[in-house]
Structure formats: structure tokens, C-alpha cells
N, C-alpha and C positions, 0 to 999 in steps of 0.2 A: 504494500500500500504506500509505505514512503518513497520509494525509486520510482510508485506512477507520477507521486505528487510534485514530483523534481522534473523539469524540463522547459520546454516551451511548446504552448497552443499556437494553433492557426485557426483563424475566424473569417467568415469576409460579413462585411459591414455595408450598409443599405440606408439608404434617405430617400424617404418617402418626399410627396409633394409637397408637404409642408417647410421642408429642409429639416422633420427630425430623422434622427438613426436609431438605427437598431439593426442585432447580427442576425444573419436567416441562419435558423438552426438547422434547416436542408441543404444547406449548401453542400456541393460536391469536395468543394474545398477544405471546408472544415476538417480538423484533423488534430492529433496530440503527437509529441517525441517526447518520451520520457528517460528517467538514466539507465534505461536497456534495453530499449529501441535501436534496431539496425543502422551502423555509419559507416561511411568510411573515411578512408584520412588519401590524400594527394597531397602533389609540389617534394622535395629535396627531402624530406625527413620520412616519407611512405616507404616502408620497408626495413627503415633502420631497426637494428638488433636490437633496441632498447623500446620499443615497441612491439613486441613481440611478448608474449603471454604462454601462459600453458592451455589457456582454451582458443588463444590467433598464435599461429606459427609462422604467420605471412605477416602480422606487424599492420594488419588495414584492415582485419575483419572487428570495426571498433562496435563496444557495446553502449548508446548514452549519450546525452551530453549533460554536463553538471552546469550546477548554481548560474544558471545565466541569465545576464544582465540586460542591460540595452544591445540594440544590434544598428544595425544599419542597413538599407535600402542600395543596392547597386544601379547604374543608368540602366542595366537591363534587365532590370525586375523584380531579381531577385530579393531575400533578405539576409543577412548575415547576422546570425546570435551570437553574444561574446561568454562564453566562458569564464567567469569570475573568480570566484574565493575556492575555489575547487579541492585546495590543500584541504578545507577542513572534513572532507569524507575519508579520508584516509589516519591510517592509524600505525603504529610499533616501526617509526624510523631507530627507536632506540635499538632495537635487537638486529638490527645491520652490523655487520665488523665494521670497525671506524676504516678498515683500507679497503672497506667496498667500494667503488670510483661512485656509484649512482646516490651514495647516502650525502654526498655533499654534494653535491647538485639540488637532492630532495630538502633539504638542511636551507639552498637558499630558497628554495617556495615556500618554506613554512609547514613542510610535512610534521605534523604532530608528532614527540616522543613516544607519546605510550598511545593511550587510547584516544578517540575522536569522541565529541559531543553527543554523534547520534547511533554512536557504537553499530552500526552496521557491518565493522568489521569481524562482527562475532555470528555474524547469520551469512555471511559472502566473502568466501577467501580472496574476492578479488580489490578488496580496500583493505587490506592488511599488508602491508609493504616485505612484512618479513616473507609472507609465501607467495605474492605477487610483487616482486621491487619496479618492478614496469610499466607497473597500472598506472600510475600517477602520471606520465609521462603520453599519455594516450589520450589527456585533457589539458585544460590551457591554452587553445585554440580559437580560432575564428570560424564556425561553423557556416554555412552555406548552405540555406532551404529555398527554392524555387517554390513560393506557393501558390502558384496555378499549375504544378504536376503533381499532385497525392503519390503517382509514383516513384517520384524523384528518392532515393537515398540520399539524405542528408551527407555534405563532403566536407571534413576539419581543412580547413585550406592551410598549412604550414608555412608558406610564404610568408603570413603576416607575422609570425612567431610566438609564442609561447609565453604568457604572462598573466596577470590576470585581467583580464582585458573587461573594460568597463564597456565599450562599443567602439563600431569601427563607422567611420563618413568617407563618402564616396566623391570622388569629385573629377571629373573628366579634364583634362589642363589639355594648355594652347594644342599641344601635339599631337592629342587625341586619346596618350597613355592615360592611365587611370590610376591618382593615386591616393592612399589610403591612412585616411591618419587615430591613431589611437593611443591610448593611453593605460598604464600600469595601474593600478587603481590599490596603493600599497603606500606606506609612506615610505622618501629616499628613493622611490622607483621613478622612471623612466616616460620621456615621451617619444613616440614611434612616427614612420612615416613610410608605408610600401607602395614601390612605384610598378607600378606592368611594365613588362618588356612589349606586349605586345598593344593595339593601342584599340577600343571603340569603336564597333560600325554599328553605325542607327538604323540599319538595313539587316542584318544578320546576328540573330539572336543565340546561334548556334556557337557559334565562334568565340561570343563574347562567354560563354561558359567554360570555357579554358583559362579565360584573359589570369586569375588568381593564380594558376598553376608556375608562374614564373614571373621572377622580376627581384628588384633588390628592398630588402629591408635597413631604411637607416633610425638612426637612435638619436636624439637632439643633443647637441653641447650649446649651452645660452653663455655668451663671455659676457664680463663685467661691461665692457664700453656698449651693449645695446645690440650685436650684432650674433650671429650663431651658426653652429652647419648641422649640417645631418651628416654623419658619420656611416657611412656602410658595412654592414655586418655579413662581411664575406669572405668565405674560409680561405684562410693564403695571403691575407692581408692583413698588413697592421698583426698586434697579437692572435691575430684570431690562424694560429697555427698547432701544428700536431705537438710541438714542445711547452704550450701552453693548455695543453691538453685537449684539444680542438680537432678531431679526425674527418671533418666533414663539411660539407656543409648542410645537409642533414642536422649534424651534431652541433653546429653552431645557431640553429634554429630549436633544437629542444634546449639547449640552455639561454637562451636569449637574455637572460637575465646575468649571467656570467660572462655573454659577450661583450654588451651595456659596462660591464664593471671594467672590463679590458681595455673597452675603448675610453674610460674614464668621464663618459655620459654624467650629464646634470642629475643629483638626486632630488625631483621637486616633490612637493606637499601633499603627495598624495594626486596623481593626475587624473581625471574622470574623464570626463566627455571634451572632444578637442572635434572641430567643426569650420569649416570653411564658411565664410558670410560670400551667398550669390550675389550680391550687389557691388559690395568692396573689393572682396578677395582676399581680406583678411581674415588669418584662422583665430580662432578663440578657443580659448584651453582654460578649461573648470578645474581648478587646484582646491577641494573640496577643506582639507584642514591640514597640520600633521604639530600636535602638541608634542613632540620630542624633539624637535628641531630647537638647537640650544642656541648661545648668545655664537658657539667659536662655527658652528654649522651656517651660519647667515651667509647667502650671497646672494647677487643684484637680483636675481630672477626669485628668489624666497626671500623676503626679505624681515620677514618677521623669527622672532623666537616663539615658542609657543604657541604657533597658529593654529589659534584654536575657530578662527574663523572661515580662514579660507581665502583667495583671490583668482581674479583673474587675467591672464597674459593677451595681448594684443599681439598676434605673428604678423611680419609683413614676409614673405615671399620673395627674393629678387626678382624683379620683372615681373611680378604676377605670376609667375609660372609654379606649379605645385609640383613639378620634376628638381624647381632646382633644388640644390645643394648647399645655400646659404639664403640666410633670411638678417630681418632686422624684427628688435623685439621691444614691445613698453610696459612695462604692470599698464593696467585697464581698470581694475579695482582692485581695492584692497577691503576687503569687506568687515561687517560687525556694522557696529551705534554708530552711528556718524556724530556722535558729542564723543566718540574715541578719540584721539588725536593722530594715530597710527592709523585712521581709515582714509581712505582716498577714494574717489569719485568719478576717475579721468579729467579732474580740475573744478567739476562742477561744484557748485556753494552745497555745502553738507547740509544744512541749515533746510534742506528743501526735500531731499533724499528721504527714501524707505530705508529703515535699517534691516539688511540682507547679510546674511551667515551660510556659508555650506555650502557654494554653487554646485551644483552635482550634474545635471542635463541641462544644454542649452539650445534655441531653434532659433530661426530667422523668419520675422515675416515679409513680402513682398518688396518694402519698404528699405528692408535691410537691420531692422533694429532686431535688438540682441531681447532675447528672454531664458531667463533662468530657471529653474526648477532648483528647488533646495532639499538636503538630506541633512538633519541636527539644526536646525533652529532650536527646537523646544531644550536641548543641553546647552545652548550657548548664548543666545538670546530669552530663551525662556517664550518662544509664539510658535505658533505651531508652523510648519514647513510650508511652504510656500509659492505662486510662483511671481517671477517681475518682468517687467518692461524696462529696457533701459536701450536710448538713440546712440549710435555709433560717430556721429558725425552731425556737425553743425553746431546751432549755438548752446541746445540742450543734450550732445555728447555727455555723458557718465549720467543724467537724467533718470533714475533709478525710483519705478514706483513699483510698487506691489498692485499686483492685479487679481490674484485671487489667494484665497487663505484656504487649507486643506483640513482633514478631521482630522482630530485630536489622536495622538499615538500613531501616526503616516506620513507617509515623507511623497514628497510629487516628485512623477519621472516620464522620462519619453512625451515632454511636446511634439505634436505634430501637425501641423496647420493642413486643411485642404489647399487646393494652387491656385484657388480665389481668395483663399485667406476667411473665409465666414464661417469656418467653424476648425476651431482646434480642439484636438482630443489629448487627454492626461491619461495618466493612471498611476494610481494611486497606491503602491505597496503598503501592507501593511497596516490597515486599519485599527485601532483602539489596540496596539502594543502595550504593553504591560497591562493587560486586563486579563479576566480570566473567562470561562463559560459562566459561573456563577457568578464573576461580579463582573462584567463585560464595564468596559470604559465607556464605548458610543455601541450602537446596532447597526451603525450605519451602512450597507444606504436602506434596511428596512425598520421597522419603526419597533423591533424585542429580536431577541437573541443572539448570537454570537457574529460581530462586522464581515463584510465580507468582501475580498478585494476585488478591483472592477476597475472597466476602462469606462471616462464620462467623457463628453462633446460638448463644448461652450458653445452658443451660438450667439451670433449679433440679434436683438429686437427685430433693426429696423433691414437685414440683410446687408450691410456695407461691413465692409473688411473689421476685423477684431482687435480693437485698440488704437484702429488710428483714427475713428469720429468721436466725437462726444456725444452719447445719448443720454433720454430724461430717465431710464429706469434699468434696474440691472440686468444684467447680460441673464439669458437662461443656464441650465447646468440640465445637462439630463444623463443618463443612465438607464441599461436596461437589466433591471432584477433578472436575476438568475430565475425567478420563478413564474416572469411572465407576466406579473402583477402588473400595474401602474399608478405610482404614487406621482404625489404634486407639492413637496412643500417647499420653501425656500427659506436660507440662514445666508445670510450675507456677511456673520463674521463667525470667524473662529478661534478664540482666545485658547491658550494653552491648555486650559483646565478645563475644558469639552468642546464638543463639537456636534450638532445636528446636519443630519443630510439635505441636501436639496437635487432630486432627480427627476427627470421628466423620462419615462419610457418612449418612444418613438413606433406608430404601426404603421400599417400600409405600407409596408415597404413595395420600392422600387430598385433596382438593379443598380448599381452605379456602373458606370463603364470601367470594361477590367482593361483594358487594350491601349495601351498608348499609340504614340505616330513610331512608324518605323518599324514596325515589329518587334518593340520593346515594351512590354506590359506596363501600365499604369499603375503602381503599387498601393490598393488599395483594401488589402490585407492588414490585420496586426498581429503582431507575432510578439506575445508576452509568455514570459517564463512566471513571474510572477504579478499579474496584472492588476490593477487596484483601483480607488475611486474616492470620489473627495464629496465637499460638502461647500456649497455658495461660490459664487464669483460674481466679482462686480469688475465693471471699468475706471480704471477711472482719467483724470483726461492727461494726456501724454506728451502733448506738441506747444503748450504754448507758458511760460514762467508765470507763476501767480503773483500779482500785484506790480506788475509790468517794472517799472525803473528801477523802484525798490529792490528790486530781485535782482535785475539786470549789475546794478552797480556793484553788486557781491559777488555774481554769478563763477567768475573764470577766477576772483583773487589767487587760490590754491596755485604752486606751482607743480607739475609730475616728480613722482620720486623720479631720479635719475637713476639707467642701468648701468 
């Protein structure tokens, strides 16, 4: 029952003519992967000896995918899960000889000494590292679900490498390669960038389902003066050799994380979601917390001790181009209370700001502006998680408001806008956390017994894009109960110490179109591992300083920390 409850769903999702949603439970599409469910693994590391089991002899016949996070959307259709915190299924690194080569390796993922949390390694010899030392090695990837094929085998794509991968974003550069950037989701760890060798055709869908199988992985070094390269992690080069214990490059792909340390890669705060803005072409990287970061660990790109907030980095690219190999970089926020002194804005008058903690997932809409999704508000601000709006560019650049407030004991993840922008979808992990069945914190989204997580759709009133009019009355929030029911209340806040639901069920569905131009699918699937659902959302207005001069005269004073 618990390895069904482990994986990621596929759903498809319908708006009726009123523009609400709801998922058709007949769809052909619909489907579950759970952690032992048929995969397989491709790209430089498929076949390697260290994948290889006593029930796969072949090193690809994989069982599962574990703890998975956000994923990302490929231009041709696809979706890619990422693979997270996966160390904690596994158990007895302690009972390895200290001169087995794989225990330090497992040692730097965080393979548990003795026993694991959910002790599964006592019902399944295959998370006990002492009689399986290779299982753990057969996770940690970027998985690859095609969801308009139910028949597809899910593929661990090993190109992008091995870590705990918070999600991967997709983005097509000048040349047509496709390249892919993600992040370590650990503190001290790493931010990534995989580029295809091969490039994009908007004509042949077939093609493009190789494009993963090859291409180079680099690792980010940020230097003090503002500027940075991507490092390539490629066997024969630099330390990444058989004397620094490197036999492959396979082998330089399951340890990714020991490559990273070779090539002496930036250790930042914990990196989550890292994301190309379509309008700018600047990437933006969610540096969620990392409290162990001491006074002698500070450098330009972390620039705090004890971050126990979080920030976020502004990438610039050379030339725009997401192949190159050097960039320019600025803090973009530096998050917490804006009466903090240590918080930063991108220059904007603090005095005006949301106070924001935790960035964790971030989207773009239309426009270009930056929206955050937050994980630990309620430990470090004490409100419940959240998500915001905040402009890239112009006079309200760092402009940081909160837009909607989530239930109590849940953290908001996976913004997604439709390509009109009139309705964005959340979800919500983990609803009324620390509650119990007997004494549940919230019900939410039904009105008695234990919360239940769930994807919602904000939608505009009046139909115009989400966040950038001002209307007279709050945005809707809906939701479709697991049971088919249809409730109507609405909570427009949610203070730390509860929270009510606000869901609108959606009927009548109508089909949305699955098929983009070109014969690349229009990705209108969701694909959650742990999906969830939240409580109220309001707008509120975005574009214009309040009390005009007054504001104006304060607005820019702040100067940028410098890198």
C-alpha cells in the first residue's frame, strides 16, 4: 500500500463553457506510476555495473520512481518528474566495509546509517543497501513520461544527472538545442544546466524523443565580481578522471554530486526551482533556505549566515543564448520582513513589499513577471505559505505582493498558468500537517475529516489575464473533491493558526485541445507525485505605486548588494 502511494499521477483536465475545470475520470489518459511500476533508464550511465541488481542483470530493467517533486514540461510534450529526497527509502549504509568504493559515494547522498523512517527495508531486500548496495543508484534521476501514450515506459534520462532534483525547465535556445536547467534541492549543493547535442524540430515528434539521450551536463561556479561559467562534467576532463576515481562517463553521471565537488562548483542554499523568464531570458533560481551556512561559508552568490529565509539569483546568459558557457549574475531578492535590514527587494522601497520567506517554485506570466510559490513561511515568518507576484523590470522591478494565502499546515507548489494567462493552477502538498485523524488541523477542501491534497485553478471574474487588471471582487478558487460533490465557500485569508477552504467544482466538461502546432502536443496534463490544494485567493493590484510621489520618492533609494 505504501510503494502505491509513492509516485506520480497523470490526469487530463477539462473546462467547460463557463471556463471552470474539472478532470474526466474516463479519460484514456489517466493513469498512476508508482515505486514499482515498470522503467527504464537510457543516455551514458544505462548498463553501468553499479546499476545492476540481483533481480536486473542488465542495469535498465528499473522498478519505481521515488519521492518526486516538481517536473517539467519538454517543447515536445512531454513531462519530466524529478526525483527528490530518494536517500530516505533506503537503509544499513552502516554495514558496508568502509573500503567498499559505493559506500562513499552513498555516504555523499545521504544514504541512512542504520534504519530508514519508513522501514520498508525490512518487508523489501531491495532498500537495504547491505543486500542491495545498487538500488540506490537506480534513483536520483530525471524521469520522462509522455502523457498522451498510457503505453509509453517511463525513461530515467541520465544525461541530466543524478541528485536530488527539485524539477527540470525546458527551454529551446537561439540554435534550436534544448537546454535544461535544474537544481540540487540539499543544502551546499549545486546548480545544473544540460544542453542537447542534438537540436528541436517542430515538425517531428519522433526525433525529439531521443533529443535527452545525449548532450553535456554542466554545474554552475558564480565568482565574486558578478560573473560565472558552467563547468562540464565530462569524463577525461579536468579531475573528472580514472585517478580521481572517475571510470566513465556513465560513472561521472551516477556520482554527479562528487563531480560538482571536483570541479569545485558553488555550494548554494539549498537550490529548488531554476527557470528561464520567456520574455527577458533571464533564469531565476529559488535558493529556498540553508541555516548552516556560517559567518566563514558567506560568498557573493549566498550571502547570508543562517539563511533561514531564502533568496533569489537573477542569471543573465551571454548573448541570451542558454548553450553558452558563461553568464552574469545579481541577488534579485533576498527574502524575510522587509523591516529586516538584511532583506533586499531588487532596490524596490521595502516599506511597500509582502514579506516573503522560502521561495521554492517559480512561473512566468505573459507579461514576464516573476511568481513565487513558498515552502516554511509558517517556521520562519510564522503565515502560512504562500504565493506572490513580483515585476522583473521597470519602475516596480522587486514589487513583491502576495496574491494568494494557502491552508494552514501546506506549502504551495507547481504554478502553472494556461497561454492566455486566465486561469492558473496550484497545488497544494500537504494539507493540515501536524494534525492528526482525531484532531485534524483544517478538513480542507471538505467541510469534516481528514484534508486532502489537491490541484485548484484560480480564475479571473471578469476573464482578463490573472494579476495584471484590477478587479472589484476576488478572484474565484475552485477545486474538484475527490468525491464529486460541489461545495461553494470562500476564505480570502489564511492566518497561521487555520485555515478554511474555498473550492468551486467545475461540470460540463468540455475537451480542451490536446495537440499543439507542429506535431508537438499541447501539454495539458498534470502530473503530480504529491498533488494538493489550498484555501482563498485574492488579487491584488500589481502595476501601479500607492500614493503616487510619496512612494515614488522612496521607491529605488536601496542600492543592490554587490557580487
Amino acid at each position: 500500500m505504501e510503494l502505491a502511494a509513492h509516485g506520480v499521477t497523470v490526469v487530463e483536465i477539462v473546462r467547460d463553457s463557463n471556463g471552470e475545470w474539472s478532470y474526466d475520470r474516463n479519460s484514456q489518459y489517466n493513469r498512476r506510476y508508482t515505486a514499482t511500476s515498470p522503467m527504464t533508464i537510457s543516455g551514458p550511465a544505462a548498463n553501468h555495473e553499479w546499476l545492476q541488481t540481483s533481480a536486473d542483470a542488465t542495469g535498465q530493467d528499473i522498478r519505481g520512481t521515488l519521492n518526486n517533486c516538481a517536473g517539467g514540461k519538454t517543447p515536445w510534450g512531454t513531462v519530466v518528474t524529478a526525483e527528490e529526497n530518494f536517500h530516505q527509502y533506503f537503509a544499513n549504509l552502516g554495514q558496508l566495509p568502509d573500503d567498499e568504493p559505493r559506500k562513499a559515494v552513498h555516504d555523499r547522498y545521504g544514504i541512512p546509517e542504520e534504519a530508514s523512517e519508513r522501514r520498508w527495508e525490512n518487508f523489501y531486500d531491495r532498500f537495504d543497501v547491505s543486500k542491495e548496495p545498487n538500488e540506490p543508484f537506480r534513483h536520483g534521476w530525471a524521469v520522462e513520461i509522455d502523457p498522451y501514450d498510457p503505453q509509453m515506459t517511463p525513461i530515467k534520462r541520465t544525461t541530466i544527472g543524478r541528485f536530488r532534483h527539485e524539477a527540470q525547465t525546458f527551454v529551446v535556445a537561439p540554435s534550436g538545442q534544448v537546454a535544461v536547467y535544474s537544481g540540487d534541492d540539499a543544502r551546499f549543493e549545486y546548480v545544473y544546466k544540460f544542453v542537447t547535442d542534438g537540436t528541436f524540430s517542430s515538425t517531428d515528434r519522433t526525433a525529439n524523443m531521443s533529443l535527452l539521450d545525449t548532450g553535456t551536463l554542466y554545474v554552475a561556479k558564480f565568482n565574486e565580481d558578478g560573473t560565472g561559467e558552467w563547468m562540464p562534467l565530462i569524463f577525461g576532463e579536468g579531475p573528472l578522471t580514472e585517478a580521481n576515481g572517475f571510470t566513465s562517463q556513465g560513472d561521472v553521471l551516477i556520482k554527479t554530486r562528487l563531480a560538482g565537488d571536483a570541479l569545485g562548483a558553488t555550494k548554494m542554499d539549498r537550490p529548488e526551482d531554476i527557470e528561464p523568464n520567456p520574455v527577458n531570458q533571464k533564469i531565476y533560481i529559488a535558493l529556498t533556505n540553508n541555516t548552516n551556512r556560517e559567518e566563514a561559508d558567506i560568498d557573493a552568490a549566498n550571502p547570508r549566515a543562517e539563511n533561514r529565509y531564502g533568496h533569489v539569483i537573477e542569471l543573465t546568459e551571454d548573448g541570451d543564448d542558454h548553450t553558452a558557457t558563461t553568464f552574469a549574475w545579481d541577488i534579485f531578492l533576498l527574502c524575510g520582513n522587509p523591516e529586516d535590514e538584511s532583506t533586499f527587494f531588487a532596490g524596490f522601497d521595502k516599506s511597500m513589499v509582502s514579506p516573503i520567506a522560502n521561495p521554492d517554485n517559480v512561473a512566468f506570466d505573459n507579461a514576464g513577471n516573476l511568481w513565487i510559490a513558498t515552502d516554511g513561511q509558517p517556521g520562519t515568518l510564522e503565515y502560512t505559505d504562500a504565493l506572490f507576484a513580483v515585476p522583473v523590470e521597470g519602475e516596480n522591478r522587486g514589487f513583491v505582493q502576495q496574491f494568494f494565502s494557502s491552508v494552514n499546515g501546506s506549502e504551495v507548489c507547481g504554478p502553472e498558468f494556461t497561454p492566455d494567462n486566465t486561469s492558473l493552477f496550484l497545488a497544494i502538498q500537504h494539507p493540515g500537517e501536524g494534525g492528526t485523524f482525531d484532531e485534524p488541523t483544517t478538513s480542507w477542501p471538505g467541510e469534516s475529516g481528514p484534508p486532502r491534497p489537491s490541484v485548484i485553478a484560480i480564475r479571473s471574474n471578469n476573464g482578463t489575464p490573472i494579476g495584471q487588471t484590477e478587479v472589484a471582487a476576488p478572484a474565484t478558487t475552485e477545486a474538484a473533491p475527490a468525491t464529486g460533490d460541489t461545495t461553494d465557500t470562500t476564505d480570502t485569508t489564511a492566518p497561521a493558526d487555520g485555515a478554511t477552504g474555498g473550492d468551486s467544482a467545475a461540470d460540463a466538461p468540455s475537451t480542451l485541445p490536446t495537440t499543439g502546432g507542429a506535431g508537438n502536443p499541447a501539454p495539458w496534463m498534470i502530473a503530480a507525485g504529491a498533488a494538493a490544494a489550498a484555501a482563498g485567493a485574492f488579487l491584488r493590484r500589481r502595476s501601479k505605486l500607492a500614493n503616487g510621489a510619496e512612494a515614488e520618492d522612496e521607491a529605488q533609494d536601496e542600492a543592490a548588494p554587490k557580487a
